[in-house]
mmCIF entry with sequence, helices, sheets and N, C-alpha, C, O atoms, coordinates in Angstrom:
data_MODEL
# 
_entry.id   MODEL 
# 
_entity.id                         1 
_entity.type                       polymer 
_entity.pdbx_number_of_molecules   1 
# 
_entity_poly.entity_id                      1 
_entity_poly.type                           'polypeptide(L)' 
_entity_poly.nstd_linkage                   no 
_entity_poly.nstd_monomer                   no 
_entity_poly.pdbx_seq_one_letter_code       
;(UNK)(UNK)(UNK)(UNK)(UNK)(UNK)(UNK)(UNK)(UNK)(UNK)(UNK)(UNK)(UNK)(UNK)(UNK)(UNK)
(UNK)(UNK)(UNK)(UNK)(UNK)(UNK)(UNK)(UNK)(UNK)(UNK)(UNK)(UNK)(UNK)(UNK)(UNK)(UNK)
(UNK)(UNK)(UNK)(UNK)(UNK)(UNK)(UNK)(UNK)(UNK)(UNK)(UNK)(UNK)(UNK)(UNK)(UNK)(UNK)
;
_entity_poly.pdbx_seq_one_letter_code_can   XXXXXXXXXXXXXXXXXXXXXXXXXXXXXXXXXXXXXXXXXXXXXXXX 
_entity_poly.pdbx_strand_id                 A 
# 
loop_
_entity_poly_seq.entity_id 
_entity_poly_seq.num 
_entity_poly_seq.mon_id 
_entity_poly_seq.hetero 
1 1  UNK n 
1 2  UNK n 
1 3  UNK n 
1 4  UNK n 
1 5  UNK n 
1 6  UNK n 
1 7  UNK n 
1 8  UNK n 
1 9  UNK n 
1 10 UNK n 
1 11 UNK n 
1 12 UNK n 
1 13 UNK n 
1 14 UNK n 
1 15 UNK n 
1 16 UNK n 
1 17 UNK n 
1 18 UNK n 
1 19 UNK n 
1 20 UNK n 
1 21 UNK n 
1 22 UNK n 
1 23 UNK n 
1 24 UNK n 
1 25 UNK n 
1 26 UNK n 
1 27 UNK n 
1 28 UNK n 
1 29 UNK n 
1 30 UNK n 
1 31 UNK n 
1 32 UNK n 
1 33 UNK n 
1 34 UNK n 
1 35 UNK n 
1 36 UNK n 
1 37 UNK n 
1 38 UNK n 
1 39 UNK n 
1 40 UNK n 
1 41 UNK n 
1 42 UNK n 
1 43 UNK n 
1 44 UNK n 
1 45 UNK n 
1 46 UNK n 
1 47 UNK n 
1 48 UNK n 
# 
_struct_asym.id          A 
_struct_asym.entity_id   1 
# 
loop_
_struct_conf.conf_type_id 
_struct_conf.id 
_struct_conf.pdbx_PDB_helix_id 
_struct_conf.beg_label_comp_id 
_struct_conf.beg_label_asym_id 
_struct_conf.beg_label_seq_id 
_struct_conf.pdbx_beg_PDB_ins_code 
_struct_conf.end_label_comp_id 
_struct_conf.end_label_asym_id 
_struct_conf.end_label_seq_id 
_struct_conf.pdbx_end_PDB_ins_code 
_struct_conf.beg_auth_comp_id 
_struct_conf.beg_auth_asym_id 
_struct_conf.beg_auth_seq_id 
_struct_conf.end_auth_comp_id 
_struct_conf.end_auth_asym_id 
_struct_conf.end_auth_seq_id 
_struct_conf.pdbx_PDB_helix_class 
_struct_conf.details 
_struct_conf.pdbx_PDB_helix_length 
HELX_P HELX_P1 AA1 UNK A 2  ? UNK A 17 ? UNK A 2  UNK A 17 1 ? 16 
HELX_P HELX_P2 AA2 UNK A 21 ? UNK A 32 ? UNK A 21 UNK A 32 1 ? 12 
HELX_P HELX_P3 AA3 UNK A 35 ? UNK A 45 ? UNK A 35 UNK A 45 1 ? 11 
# 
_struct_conf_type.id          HELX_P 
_struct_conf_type.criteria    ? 
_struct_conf_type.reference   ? 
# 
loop_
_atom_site.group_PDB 
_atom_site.id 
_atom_site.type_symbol 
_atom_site.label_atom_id 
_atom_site.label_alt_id 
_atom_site.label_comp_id 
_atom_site.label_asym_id 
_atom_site.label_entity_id 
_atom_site.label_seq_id 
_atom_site.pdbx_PDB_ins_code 
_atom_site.Cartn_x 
_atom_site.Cartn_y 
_atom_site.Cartn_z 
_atom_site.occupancy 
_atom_site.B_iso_or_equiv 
_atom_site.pdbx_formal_charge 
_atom_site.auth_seq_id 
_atom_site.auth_comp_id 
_atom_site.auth_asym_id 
_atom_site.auth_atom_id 
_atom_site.pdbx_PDB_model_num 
ATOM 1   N N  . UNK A 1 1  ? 19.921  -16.065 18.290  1.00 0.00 ? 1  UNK A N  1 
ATOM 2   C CA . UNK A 1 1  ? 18.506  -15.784 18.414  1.00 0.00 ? 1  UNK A CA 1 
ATOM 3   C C  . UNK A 1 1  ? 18.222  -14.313 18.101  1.00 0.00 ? 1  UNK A C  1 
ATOM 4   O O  . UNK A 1 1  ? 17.558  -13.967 17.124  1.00 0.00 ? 1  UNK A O  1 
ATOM 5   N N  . UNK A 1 2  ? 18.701  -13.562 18.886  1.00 0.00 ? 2  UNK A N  1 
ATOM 6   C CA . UNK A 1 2  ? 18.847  -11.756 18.414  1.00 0.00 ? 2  UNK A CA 1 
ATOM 7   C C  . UNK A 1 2  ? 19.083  -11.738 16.497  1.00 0.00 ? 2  UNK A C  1 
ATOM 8   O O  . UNK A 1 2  ? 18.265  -11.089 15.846  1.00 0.00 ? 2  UNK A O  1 
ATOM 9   N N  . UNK A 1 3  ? 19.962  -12.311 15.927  1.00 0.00 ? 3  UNK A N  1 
ATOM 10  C CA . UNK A 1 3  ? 20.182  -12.110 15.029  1.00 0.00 ? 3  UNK A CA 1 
ATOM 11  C C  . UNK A 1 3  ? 19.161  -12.832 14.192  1.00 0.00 ? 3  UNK A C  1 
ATOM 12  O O  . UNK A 1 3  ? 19.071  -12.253 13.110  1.00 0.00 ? 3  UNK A O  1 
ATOM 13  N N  . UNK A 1 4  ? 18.341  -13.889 14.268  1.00 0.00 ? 4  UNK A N  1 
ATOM 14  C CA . UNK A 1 4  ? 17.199  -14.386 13.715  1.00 0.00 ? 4  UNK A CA 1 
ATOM 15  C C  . UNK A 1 4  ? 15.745  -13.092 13.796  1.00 0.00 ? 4  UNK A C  1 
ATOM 16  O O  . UNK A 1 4  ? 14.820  -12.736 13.066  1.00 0.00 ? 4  UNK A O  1 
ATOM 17  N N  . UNK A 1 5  ? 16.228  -12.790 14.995  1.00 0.00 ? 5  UNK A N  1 
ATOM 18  C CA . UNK A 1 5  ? 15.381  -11.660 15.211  1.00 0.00 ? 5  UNK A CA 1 
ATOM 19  C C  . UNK A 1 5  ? 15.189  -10.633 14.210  1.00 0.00 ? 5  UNK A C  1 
ATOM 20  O O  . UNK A 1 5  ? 14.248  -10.463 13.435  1.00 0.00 ? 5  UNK A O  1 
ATOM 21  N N  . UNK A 1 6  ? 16.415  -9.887  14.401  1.00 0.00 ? 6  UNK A N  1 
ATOM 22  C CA . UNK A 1 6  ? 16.808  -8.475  14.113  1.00 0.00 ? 6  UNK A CA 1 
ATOM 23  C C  . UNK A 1 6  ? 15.967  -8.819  12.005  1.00 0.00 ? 6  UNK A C  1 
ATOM 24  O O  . UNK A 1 6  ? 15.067  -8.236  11.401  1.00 0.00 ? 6  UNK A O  1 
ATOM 25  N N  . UNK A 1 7  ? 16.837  -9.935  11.628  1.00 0.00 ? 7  UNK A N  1 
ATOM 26  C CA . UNK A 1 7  ? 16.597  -10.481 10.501  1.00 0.00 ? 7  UNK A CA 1 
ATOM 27  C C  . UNK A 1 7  ? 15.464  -10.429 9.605   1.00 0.00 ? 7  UNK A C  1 
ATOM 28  O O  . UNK A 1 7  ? 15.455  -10.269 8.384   1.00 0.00 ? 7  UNK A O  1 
ATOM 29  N N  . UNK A 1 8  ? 14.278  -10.630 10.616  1.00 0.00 ? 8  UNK A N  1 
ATOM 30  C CA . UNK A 1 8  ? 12.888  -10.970 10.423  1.00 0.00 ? 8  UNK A CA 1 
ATOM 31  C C  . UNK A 1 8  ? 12.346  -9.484  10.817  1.00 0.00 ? 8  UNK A C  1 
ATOM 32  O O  . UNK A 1 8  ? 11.470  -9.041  10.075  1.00 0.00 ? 8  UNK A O  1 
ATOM 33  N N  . UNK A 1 9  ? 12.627  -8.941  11.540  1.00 0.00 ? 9  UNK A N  1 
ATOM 34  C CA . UNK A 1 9  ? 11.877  -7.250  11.520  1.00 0.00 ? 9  UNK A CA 1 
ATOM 35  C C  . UNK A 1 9  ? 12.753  -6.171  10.716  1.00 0.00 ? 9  UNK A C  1 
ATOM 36  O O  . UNK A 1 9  ? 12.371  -5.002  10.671  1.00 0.00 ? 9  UNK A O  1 
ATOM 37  N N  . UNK A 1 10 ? 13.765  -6.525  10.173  1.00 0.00 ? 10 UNK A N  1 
ATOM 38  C CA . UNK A 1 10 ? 14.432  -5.929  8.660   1.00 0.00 ? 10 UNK A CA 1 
ATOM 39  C C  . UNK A 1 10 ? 13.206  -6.126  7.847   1.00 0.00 ? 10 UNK A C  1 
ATOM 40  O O  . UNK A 1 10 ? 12.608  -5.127  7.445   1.00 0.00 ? 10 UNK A O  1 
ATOM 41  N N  . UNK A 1 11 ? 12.674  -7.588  7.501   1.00 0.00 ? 11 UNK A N  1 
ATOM 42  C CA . UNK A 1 11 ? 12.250  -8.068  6.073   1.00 0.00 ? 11 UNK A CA 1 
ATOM 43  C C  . UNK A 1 11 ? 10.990  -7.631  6.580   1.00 0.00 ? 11 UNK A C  1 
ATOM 44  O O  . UNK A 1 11 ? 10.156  -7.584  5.677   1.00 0.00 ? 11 UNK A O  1 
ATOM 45  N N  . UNK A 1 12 ? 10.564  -7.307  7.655   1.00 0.00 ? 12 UNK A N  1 
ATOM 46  C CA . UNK A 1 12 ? 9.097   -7.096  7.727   1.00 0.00 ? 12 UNK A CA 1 
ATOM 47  C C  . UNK A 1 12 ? 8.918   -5.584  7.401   1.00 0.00 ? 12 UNK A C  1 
ATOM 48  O O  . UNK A 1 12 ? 8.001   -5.114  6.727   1.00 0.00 ? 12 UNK A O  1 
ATOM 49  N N  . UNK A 1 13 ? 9.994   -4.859  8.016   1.00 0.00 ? 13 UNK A N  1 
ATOM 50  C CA . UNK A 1 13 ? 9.801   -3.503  7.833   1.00 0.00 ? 13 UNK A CA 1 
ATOM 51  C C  . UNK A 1 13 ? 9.674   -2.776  6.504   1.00 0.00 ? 13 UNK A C  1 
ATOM 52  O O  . UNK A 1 13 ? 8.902   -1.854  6.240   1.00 0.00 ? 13 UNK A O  1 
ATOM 53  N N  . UNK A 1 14 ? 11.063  -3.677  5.278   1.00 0.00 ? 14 UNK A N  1 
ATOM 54  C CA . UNK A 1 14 ? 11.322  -3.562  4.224   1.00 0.00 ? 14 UNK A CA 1 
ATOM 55  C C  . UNK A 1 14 ? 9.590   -3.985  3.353   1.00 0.00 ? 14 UNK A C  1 
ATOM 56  O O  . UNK A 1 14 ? 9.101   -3.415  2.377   1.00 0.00 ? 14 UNK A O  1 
ATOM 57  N N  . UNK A 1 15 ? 9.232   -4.716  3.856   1.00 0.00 ? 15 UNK A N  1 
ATOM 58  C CA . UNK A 1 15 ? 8.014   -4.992  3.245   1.00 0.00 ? 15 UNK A CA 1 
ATOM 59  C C  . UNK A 1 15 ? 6.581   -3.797  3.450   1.00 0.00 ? 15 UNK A C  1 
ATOM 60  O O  . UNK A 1 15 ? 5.972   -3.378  2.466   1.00 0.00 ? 15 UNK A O  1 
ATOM 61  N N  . UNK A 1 16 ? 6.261   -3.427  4.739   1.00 0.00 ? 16 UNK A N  1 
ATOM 62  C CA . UNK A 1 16 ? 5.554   -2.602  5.323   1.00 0.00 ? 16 UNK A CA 1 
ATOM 63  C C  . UNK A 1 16 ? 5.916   -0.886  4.458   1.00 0.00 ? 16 UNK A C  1 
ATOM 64  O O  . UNK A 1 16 ? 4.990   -0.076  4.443   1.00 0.00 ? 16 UNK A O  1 
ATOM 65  N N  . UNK A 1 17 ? 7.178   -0.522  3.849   1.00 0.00 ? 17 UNK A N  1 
ATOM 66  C CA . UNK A 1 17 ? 7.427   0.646   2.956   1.00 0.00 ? 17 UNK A CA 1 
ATOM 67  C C  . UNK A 1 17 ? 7.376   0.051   1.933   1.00 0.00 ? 17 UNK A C  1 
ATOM 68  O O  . UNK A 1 17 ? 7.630   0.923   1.103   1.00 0.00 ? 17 UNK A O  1 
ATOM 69  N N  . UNK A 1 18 ? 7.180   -1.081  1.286   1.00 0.00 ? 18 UNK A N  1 
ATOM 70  C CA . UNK A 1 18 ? 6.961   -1.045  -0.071  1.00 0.00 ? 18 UNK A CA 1 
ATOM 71  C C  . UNK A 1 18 ? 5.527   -0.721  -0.354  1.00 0.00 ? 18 UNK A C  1 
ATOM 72  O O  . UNK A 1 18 ? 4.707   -1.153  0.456   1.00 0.00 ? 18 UNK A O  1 
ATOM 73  N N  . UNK A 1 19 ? 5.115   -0.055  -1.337  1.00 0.00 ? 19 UNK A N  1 
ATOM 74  C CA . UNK A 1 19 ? 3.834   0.064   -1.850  1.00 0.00 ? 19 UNK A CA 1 
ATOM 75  C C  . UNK A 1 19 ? 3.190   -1.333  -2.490  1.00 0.00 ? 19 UNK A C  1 
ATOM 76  O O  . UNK A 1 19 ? 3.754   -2.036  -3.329  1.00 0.00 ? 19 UNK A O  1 
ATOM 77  N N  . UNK A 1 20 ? 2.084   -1.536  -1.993  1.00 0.00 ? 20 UNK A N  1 
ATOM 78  C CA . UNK A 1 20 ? 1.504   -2.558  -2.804  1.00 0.00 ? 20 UNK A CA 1 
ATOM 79  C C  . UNK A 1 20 ? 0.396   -2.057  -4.502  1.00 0.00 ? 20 UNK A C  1 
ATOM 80  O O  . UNK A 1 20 ? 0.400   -1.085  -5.257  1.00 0.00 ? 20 UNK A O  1 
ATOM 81  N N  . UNK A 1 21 ? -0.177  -2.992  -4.445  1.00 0.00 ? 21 UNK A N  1 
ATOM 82  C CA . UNK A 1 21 ? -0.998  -2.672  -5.707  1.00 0.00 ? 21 UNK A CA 1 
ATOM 83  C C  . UNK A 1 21 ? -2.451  -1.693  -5.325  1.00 0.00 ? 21 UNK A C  1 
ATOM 84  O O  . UNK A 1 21 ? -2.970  -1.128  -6.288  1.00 0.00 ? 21 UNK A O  1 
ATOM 85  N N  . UNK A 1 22 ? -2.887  -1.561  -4.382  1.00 0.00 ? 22 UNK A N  1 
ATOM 86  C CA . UNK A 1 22 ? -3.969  -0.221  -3.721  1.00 0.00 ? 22 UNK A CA 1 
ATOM 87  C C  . UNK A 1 22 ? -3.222  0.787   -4.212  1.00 0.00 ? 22 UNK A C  1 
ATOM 88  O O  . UNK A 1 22 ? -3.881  1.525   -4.944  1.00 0.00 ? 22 UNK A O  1 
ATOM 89  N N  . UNK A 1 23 ? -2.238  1.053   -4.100  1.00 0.00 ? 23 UNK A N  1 
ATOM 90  C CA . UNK A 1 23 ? -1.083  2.114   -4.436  1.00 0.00 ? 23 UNK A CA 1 
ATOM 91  C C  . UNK A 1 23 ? -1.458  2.436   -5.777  1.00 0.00 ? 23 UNK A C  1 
ATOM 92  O O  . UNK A 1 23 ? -2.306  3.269   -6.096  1.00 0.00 ? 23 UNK A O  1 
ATOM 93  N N  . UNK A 1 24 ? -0.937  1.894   -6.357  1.00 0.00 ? 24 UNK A N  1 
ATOM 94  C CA . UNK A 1 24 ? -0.958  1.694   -7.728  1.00 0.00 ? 24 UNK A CA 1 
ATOM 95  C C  . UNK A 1 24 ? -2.104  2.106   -8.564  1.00 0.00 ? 24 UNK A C  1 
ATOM 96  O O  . UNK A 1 24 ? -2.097  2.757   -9.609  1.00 0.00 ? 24 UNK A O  1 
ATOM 97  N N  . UNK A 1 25 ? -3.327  1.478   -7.741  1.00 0.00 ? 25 UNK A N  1 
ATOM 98  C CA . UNK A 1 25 ? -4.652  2.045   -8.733  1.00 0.00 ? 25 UNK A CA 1 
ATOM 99  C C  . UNK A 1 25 ? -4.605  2.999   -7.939  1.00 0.00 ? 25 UNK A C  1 
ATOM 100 O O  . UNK A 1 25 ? -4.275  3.988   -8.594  1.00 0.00 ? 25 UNK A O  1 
ATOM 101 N N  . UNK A 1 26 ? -4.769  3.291   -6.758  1.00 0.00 ? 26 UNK A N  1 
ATOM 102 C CA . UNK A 1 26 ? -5.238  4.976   -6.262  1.00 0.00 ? 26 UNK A CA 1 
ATOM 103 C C  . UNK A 1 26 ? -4.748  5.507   -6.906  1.00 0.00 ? 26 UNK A C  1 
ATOM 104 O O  . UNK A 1 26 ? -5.513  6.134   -7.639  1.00 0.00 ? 26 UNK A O  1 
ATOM 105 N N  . UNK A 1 27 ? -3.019  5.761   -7.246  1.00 0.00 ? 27 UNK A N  1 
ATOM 106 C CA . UNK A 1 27 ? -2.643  6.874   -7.861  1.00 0.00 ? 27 UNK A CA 1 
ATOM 107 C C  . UNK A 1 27 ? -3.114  7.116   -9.280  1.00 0.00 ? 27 UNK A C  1 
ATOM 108 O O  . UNK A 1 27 ? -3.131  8.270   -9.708  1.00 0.00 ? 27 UNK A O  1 
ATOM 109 N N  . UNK A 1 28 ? -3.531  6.008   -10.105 1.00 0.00 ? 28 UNK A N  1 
ATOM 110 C CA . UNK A 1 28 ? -3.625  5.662   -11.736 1.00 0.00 ? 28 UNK A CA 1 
ATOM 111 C C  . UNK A 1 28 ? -4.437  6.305   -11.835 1.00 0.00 ? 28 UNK A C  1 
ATOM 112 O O  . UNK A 1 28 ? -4.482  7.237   -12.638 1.00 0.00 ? 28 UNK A O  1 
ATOM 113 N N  . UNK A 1 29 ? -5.819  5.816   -10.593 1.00 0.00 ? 29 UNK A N  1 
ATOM 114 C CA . UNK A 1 29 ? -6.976  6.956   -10.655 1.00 0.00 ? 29 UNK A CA 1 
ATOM 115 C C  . UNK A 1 29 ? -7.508  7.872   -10.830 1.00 0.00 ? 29 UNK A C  1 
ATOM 116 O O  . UNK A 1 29 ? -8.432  8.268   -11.541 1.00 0.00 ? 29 UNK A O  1 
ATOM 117 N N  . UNK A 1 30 ? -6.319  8.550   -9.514  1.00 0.00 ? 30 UNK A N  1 
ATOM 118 C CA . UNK A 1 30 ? -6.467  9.963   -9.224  1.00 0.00 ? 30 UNK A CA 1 
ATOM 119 C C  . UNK A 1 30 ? -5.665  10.935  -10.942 1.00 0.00 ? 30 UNK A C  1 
ATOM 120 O O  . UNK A 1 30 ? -5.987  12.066  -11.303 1.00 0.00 ? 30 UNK A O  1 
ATOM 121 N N  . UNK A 1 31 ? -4.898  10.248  -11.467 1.00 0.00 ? 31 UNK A N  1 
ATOM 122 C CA . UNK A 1 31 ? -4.057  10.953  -12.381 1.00 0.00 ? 31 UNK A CA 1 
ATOM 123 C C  . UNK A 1 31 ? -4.884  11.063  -13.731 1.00 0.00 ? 31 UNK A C  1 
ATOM 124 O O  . UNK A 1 31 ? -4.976  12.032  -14.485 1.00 0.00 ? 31 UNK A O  1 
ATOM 125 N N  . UNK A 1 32 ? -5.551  9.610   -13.844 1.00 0.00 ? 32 UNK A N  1 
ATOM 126 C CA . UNK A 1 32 ? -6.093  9.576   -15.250 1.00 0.00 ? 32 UNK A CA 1 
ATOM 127 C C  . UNK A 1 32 ? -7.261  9.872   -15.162 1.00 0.00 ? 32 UNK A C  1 
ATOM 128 O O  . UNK A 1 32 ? -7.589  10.788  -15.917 1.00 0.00 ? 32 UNK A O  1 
ATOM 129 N N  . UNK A 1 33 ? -8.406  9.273   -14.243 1.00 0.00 ? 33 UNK A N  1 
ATOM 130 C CA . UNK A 1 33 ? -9.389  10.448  -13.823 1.00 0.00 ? 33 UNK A CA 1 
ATOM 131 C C  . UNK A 1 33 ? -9.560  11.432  -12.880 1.00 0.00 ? 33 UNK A C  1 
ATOM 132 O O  . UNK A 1 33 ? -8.588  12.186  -12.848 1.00 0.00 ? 33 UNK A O  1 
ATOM 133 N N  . UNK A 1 34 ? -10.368 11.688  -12.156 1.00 0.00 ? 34 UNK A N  1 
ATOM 134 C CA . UNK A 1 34 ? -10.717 12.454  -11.307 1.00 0.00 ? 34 UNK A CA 1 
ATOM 135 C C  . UNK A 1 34 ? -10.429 11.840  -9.889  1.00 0.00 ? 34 UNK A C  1 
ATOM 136 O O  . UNK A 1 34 ? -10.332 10.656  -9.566  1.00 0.00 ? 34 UNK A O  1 
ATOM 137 N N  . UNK A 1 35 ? -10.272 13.510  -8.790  1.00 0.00 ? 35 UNK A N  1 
ATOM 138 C CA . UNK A 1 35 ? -9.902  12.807  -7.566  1.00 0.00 ? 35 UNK A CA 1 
ATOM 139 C C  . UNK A 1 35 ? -10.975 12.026  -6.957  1.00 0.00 ? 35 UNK A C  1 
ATOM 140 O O  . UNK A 1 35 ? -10.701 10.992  -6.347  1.00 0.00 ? 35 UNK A O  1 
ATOM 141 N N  . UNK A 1 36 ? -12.306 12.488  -7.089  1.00 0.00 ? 36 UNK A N  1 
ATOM 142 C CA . UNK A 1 36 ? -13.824 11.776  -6.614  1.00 0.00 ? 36 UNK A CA 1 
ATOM 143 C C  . UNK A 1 36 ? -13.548 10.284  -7.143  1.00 0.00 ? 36 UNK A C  1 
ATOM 144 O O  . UNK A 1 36 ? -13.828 9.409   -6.324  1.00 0.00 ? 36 UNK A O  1 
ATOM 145 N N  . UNK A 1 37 ? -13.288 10.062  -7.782  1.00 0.00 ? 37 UNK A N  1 
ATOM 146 C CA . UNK A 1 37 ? -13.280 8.325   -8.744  1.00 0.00 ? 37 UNK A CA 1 
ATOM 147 C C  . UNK A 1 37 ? -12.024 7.837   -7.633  1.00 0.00 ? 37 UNK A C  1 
ATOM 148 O O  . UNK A 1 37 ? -12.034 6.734   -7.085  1.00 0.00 ? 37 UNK A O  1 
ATOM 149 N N  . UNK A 1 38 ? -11.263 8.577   -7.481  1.00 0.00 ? 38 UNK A N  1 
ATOM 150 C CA . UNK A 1 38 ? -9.827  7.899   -6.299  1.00 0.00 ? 38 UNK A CA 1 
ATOM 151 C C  . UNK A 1 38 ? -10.406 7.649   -5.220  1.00 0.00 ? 38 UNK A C  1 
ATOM 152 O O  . UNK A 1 38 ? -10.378 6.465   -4.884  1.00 0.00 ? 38 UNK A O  1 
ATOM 153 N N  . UNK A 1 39 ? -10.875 8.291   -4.616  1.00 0.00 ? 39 UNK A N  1 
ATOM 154 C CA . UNK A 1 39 ? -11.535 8.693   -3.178  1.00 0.00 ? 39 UNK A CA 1 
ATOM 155 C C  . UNK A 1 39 ? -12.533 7.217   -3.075  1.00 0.00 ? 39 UNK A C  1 
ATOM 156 O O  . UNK A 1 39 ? -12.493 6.278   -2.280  1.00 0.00 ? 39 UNK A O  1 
ATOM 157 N N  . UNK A 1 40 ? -13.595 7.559   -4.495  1.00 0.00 ? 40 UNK A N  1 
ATOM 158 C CA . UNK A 1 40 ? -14.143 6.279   -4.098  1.00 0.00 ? 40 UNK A CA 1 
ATOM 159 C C  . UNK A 1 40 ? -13.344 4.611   -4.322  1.00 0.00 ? 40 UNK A C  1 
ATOM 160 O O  . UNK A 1 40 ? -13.615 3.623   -3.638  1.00 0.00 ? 40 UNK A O  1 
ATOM 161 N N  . UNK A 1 41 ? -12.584 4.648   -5.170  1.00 0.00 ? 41 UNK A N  1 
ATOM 162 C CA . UNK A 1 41 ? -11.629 3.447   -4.987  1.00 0.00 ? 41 UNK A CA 1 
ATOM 163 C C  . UNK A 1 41 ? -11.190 3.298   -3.553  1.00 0.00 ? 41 UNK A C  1 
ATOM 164 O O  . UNK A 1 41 ? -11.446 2.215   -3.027  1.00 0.00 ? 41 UNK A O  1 
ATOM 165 N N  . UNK A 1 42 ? -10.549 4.243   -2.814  1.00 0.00 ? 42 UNK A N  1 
ATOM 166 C CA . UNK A 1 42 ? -10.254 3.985   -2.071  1.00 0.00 ? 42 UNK A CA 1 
ATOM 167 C C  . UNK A 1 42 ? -11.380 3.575   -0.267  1.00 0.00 ? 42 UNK A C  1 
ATOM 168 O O  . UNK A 1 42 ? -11.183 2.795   0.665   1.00 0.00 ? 42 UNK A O  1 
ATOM 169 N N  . UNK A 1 43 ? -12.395 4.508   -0.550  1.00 0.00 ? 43 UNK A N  1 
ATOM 170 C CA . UNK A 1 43 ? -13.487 3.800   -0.426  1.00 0.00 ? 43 UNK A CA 1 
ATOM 171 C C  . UNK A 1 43 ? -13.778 2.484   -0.093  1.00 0.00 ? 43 UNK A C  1 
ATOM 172 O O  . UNK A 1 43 ? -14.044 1.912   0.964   1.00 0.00 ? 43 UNK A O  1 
ATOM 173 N N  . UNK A 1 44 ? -13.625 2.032   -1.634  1.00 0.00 ? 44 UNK A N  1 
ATOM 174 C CA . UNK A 1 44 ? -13.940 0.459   -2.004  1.00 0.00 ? 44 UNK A CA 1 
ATOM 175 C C  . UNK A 1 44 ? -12.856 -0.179  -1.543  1.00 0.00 ? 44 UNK A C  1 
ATOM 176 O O  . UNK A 1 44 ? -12.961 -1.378  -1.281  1.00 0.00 ? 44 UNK A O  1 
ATOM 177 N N  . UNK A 1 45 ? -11.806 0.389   -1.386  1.00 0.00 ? 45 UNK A N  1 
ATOM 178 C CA . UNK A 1 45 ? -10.694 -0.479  -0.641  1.00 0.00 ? 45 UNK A CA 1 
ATOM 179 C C  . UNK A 1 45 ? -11.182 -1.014  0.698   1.00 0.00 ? 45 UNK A C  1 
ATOM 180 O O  . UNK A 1 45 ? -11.608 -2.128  1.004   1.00 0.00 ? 45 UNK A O  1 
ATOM 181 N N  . UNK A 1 46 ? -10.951 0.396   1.601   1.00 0.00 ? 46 UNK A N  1 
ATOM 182 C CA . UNK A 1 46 ? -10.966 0.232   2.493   1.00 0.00 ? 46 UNK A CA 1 
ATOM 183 C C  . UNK A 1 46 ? -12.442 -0.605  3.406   1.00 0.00 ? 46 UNK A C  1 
ATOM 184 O O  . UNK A 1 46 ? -12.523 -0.894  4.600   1.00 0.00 ? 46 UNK A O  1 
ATOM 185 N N  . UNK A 1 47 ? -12.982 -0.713  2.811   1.00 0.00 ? 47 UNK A N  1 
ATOM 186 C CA . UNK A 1 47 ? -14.628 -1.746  3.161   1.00 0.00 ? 47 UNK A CA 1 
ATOM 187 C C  . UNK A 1 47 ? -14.983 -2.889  2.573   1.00 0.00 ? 47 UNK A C  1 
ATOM 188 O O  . UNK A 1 47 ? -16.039 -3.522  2.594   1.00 0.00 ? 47 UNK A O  1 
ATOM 189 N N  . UNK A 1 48 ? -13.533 -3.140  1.827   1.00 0.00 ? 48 UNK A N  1 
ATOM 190 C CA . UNK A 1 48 ? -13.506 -4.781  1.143   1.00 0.00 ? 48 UNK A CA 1 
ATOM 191 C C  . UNK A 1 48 ? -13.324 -5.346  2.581   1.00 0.00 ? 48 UNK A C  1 
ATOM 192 O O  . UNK A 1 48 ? -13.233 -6.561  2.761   1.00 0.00 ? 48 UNK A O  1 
# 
């Protein structure tokens, strides 16, 4: 049971540091345009 455990908060944790795709456009954003255009993506993220 411990080891079913331990198992399942590995794969959760491993998941929780991966970057998802928010990642991805914030940074694309911020690099290819301006930080104001990031800010508001992220914005729009966060109030979806």
């Amino acid at each position: 049971m411990l080891t079913l455990f331990l198992t399942v908060a590995l794969v959760h944790i491993v998941a929780l540091m991966s970057p998802g795709p928010d990642f991805f456009f914030v940074s694309q954003t911020a690099v290819s345009r301006s930080r104001k255009e990031a800010m508001m993506g992220v914005l729009g993220i966060t109030l979806a």
